[in-house]
Each structure stands twice: as C-alpha cells, then as structure tokens.
C-alpha positions as semicolon CSV with decimal commas, in nm:
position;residue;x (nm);y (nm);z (nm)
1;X;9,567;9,209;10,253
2;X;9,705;9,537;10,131
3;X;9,640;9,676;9,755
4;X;9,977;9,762;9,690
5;X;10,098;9,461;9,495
6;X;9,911;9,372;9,134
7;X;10,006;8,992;9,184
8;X;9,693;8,994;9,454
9;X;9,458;9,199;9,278
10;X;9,240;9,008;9,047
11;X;8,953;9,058;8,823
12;X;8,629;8,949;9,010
13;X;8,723;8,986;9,365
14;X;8,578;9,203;9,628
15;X;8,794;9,469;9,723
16;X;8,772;9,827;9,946
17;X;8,852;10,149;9,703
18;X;8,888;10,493;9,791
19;X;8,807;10,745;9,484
20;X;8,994;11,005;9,389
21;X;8,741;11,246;9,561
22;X;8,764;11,049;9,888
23;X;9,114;11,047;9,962
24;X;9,118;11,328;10,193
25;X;8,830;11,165;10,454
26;X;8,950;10,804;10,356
27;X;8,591;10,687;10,289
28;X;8,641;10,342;10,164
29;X;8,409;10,227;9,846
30;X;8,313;9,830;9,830
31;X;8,281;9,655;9,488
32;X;8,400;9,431;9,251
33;X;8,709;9,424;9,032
34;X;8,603;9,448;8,662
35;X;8,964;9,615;8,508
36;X;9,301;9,657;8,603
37;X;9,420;10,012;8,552
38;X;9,736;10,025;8,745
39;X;9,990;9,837;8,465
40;X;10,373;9,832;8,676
41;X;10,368;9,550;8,893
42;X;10,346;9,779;9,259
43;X;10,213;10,076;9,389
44;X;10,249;10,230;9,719
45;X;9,891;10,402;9,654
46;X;9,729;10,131;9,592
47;X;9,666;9,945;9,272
48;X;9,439;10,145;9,044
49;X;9,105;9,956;8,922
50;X;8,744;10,029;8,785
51;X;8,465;9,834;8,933
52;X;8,177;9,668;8,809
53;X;7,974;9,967;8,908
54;X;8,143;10,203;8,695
55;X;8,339;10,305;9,004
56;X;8,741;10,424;8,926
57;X;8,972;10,390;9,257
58;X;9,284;10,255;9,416
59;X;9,252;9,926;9,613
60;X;9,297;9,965;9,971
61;X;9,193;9,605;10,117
62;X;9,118;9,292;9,940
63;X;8,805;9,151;10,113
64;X;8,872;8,763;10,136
C-alpha cells in the first residue's frame, strides 16, 4: 500500500521512508511511525512522518 493517503498511515506501524537527502537515488529508510507531519488529508509525495529513530521522511510503502 502506497503512502499517499493519511487515512492509512498510522502511528506505530512499519513503514518504508525516503529522506529528504535520498530522494534522488530512492534509497528507502525502514522504521516506525512515531508522528504525523503531513496535516491535509493526501499527498502525491507521500505522507510526511518522523520515526521512532529520530528519522524525518515521506512514506513510500506501508509494510503490512
């Protein structure tokens, strides 16, 4: 599943990132979601989130 919509994104799942640094080569960052950064309800970036790591990216995959 996709990033895109806020609905799926929740607080304490697993999800793939990629930080702002990483965009170019697409390297994808695992974790888990600690805040929601991203407030309007889509984004065709991916939703915006910090992990619990510290870790500040845009959800590209939600690991189920």
């Amino acid at each position: 599943m996709s990033g895109t919509n806020r609905a799926h994104v929740k607080i304490g799942q697993t999800v793939k990132v990629v930080q702002k640094q990483d965009q170019r080569t697409g390297k994808l960052t695992r974790g888990v979601v600690d805040k929601l950064l991203t407030n309007s309800a889509t984004h065709p970036h991916g939703i915006k989130v910090k992990l619990e790591d510290g870790v500040v990216g845009r959800v590209k995959e939600i690991v189920s």
